[in-house]
C-alpha positions in Angstrom: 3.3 -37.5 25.4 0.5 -35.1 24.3 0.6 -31.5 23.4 -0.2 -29.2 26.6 -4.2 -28.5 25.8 -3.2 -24.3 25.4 -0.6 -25.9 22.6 -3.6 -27.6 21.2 -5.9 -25.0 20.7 -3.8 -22.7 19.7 -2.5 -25.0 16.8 -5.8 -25.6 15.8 -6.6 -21.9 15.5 -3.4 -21.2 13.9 -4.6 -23.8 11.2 -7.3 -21.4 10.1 -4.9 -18.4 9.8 -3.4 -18.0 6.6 -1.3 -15.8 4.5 -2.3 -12.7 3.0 -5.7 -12.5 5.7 -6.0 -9.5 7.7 -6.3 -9.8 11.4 -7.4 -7.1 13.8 -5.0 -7.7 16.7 -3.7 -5.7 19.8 -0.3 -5.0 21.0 0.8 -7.0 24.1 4.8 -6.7 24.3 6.8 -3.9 22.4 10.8 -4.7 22.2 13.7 -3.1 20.3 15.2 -6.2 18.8 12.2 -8.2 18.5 9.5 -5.6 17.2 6.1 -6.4 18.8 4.2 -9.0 20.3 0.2 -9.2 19.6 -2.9 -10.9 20.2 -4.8 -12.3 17.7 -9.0 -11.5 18.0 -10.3 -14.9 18.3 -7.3 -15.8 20.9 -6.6 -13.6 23.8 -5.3 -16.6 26.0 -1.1 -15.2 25.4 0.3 -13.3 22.3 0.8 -15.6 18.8 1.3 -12.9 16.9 5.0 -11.4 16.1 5.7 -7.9 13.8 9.4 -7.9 13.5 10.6 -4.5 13.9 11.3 -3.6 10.0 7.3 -4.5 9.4 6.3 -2.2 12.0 6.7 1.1 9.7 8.4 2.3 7.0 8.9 5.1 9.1 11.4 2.8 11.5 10.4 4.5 15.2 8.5 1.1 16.7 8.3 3.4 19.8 6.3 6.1 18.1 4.3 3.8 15.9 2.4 1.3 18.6 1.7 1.6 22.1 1.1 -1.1 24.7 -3.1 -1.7 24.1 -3.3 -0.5 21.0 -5.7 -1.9 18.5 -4.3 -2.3 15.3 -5.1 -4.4 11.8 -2.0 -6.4 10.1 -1.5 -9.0 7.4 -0.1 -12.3 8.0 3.3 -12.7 6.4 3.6 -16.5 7.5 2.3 -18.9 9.9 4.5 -21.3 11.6 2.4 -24.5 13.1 5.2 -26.1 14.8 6.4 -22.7 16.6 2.8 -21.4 17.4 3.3 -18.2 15.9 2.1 -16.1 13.7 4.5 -13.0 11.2 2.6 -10.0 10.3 3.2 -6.4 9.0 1.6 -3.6 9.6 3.2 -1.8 7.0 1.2 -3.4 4.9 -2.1 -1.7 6.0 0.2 1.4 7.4 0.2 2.6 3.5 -2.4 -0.2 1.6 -1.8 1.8 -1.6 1.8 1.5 -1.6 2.0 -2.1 -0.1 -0.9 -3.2 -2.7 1.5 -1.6 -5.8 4.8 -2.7 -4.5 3.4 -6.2 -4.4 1.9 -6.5 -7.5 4.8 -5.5 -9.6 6.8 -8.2 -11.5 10.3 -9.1 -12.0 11.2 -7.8 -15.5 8.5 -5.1 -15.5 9.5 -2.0 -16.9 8.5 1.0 -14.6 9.0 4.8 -15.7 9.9 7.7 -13.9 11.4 11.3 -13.0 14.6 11.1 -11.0 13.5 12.9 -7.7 16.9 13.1 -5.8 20.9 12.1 -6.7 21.9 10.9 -2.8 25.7 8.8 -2.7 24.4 5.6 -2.4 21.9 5.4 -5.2 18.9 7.3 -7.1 15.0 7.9 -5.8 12.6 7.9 -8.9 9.7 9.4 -8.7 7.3 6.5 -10.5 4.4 7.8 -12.9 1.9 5.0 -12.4 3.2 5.2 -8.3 2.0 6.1 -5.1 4.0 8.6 -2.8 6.2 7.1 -0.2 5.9 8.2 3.2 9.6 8.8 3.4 11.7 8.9 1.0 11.5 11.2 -2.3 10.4 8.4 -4.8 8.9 4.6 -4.4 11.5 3.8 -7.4 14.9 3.1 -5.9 18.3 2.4 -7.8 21.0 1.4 -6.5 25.1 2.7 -7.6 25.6 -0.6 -9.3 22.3 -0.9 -11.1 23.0 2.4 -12.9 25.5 1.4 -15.6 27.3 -1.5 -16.6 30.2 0.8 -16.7 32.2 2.2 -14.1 31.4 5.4 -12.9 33.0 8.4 -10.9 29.8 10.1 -10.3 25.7 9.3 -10.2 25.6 12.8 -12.0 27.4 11.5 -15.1 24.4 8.9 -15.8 21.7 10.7 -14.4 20.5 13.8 -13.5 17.4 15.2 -11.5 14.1 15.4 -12.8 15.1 13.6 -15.7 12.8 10.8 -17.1 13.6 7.1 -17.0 12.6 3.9 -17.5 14.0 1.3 -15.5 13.2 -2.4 -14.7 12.0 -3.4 -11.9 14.3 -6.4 -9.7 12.4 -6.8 -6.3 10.0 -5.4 -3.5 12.1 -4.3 -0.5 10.0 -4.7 2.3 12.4 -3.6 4.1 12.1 0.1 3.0 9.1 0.0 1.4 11.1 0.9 -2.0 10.6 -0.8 -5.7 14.5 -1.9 -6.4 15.0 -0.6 -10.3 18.1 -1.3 -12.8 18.4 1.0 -15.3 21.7 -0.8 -17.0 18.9 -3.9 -17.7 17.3 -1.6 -20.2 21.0 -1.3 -21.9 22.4 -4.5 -23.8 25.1 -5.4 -21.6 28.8 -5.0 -23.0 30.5 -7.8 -21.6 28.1 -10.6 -23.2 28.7 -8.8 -27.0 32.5 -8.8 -26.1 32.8 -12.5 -24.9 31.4 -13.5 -28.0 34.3 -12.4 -29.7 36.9 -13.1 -27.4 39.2 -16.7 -26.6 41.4 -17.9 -23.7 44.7 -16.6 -25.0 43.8 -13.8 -27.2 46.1 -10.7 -27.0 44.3 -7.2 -26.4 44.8 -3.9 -25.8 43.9 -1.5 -23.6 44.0 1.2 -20.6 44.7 0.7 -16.8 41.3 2.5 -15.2 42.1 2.0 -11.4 45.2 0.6 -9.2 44.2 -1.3 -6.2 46.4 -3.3 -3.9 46.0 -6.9 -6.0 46.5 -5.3 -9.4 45.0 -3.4 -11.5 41.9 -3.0 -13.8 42.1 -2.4 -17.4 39.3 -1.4 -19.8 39.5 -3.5 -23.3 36.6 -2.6 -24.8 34.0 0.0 -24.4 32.6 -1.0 -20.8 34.5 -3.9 -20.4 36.9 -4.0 -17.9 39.1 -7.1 -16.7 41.3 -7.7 -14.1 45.3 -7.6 -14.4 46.5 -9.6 -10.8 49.6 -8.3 -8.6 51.3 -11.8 -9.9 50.5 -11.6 -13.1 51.8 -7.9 -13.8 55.5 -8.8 -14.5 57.1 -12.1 -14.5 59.2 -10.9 -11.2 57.4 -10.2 -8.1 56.5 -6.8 -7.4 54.8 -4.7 -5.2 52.9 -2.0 -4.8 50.9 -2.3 -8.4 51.4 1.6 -8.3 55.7 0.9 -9.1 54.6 -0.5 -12.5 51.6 1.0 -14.1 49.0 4.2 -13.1 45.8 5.0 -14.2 45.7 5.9 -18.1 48.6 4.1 -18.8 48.2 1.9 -22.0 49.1 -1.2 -22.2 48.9 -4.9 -23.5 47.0 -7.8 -22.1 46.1 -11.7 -22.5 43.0 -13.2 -22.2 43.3 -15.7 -19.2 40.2 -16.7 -17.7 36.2 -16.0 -19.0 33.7 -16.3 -16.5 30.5 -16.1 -18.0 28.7 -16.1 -14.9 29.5 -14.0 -12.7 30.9 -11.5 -15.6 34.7 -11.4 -14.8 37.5 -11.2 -17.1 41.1 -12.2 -16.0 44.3 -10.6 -17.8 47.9 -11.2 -17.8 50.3 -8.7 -18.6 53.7 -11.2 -17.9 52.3 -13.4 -20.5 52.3 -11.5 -23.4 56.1 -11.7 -24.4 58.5 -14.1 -23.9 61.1 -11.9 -22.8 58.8 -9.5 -21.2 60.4 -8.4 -17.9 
């Protein structure tokens, strides 16, 4: 059975649509969970064009950012044959300065920077070489566990505003319109020095940094920290982790498990004497 003739012709005009172009098209449909439906110029017969909500604008109102009839240019994130549809952004000719730098940037690239606000779940840099975001304070964006390889009680204690940095950068997040930086990258990272040195079985010492409800972390090494489980505290059961050790509390450890990938360290505490009760 043959492809309805509007299926047809709108394959075979899809087929010359391709990634990256930049297509004048005007809204048809505007939804909350779906973004908004276009036209494509060339192909007015019904809307192949989708721009999912988060590629409307960095500024996230959809409602404030396209009206029904409105004439607006996008790029083509993907084309799907098989669907008949088309992805675009308009983001990306919303702020073509900061789409065209976001997307030229590298995995591995160092960016530099003044830290432009301290918020609770991460830093806004300020990039030197950067455009200005729309919305937030910097295009630079780090997030809590990109700051340090160690553990931290406060952003403060790493960083500090208007301070200058150099991170690397990991990604584009399209999603925000933000470059996603680590600044631990630029550090050598503790754990792969220390397993270098350590063995399955090797006794260490060190200090109990937090208490959670299936054991409790101790640091061995400056920025290493591995994890003592509930069952392997004491050789009899016990619970809560809080009736045998606190936080600062010194204390003695084996080596049982190295994962290398994923950067864990598991400890024992029952295991390091025979008659340890």
């Amino acid at each position: 059975m043959g492809a309805a003739p509007d299926d047809q012709t709108s394959r075979e005009f899809l087929a010359g649509v391709h990634v990256g172009d930049l297509y004048s098209v005007t809204v048809a449909e505007i939804t909350r969970s779906h973004g908004v439906a276009v036209t494509l110029d060339g192909f007015s017969a019904r809307p192949l064009g989708i721009v999912w909500p988060a590629d409307v604008s960095w500024r996230r109102n959809v409602a404030a950012a396209v009206t029904i009839g409105q004439r607006i240019t996008a790029e083509v994130l993907a084309v799907d044959l098989d669907e008949g549809r088309v992805r675009l952004a308009m983001t990306a000719t919303e702020n073509p300065e900061l789409w065209a730098f976001l997307t030229s940037r590298h995995r591995g690239e160092v960016l530099s920077g003044k830290v432009a606000a301290i918020e609770r779940f991460g830093v806004f840099v300020s990039l030197d070489d950067g455009p200005d975001h729309p919305v937030f304070p910097g295009v630079g964006f780090i997030t809590i566990p990109e700051l340090s390889w160690r553990r931290i009680d406060a952003v403060s204690d790493v960083v500090r505003v208007g301070q200058h940095i150099s991170c690397e950068f990991l990604q584009f997040d399209d999603w925000n319109g933000e470059a996603r930086l680590s600044l631990k990258a630029m550090r050598p990272d503790p754990f792969a020095a220390f397993i270098e040195g350590t063995a399955v079985g090797q006794t260490l010492h060190g200090q109990v940094t937090k208490v959670v409800p299936f054991g409790v972390f101790v640091e061995v090494a400056d920025g290493v920290e591995g994890l003592v489980h509930l069952r392997e505290l004491t050789r009899m059961p016990v619970e809560p982790p809080e009736n045998v050790l606190q936080v600062g509390d010194e204390v003695t450890v084996v080596v049982t498990e190295i994962d290398r990938e994923r950067r864990r360290l598991a400890l024992s505490r029952r295991h390091v004497s025979p008659d340890f009760r």
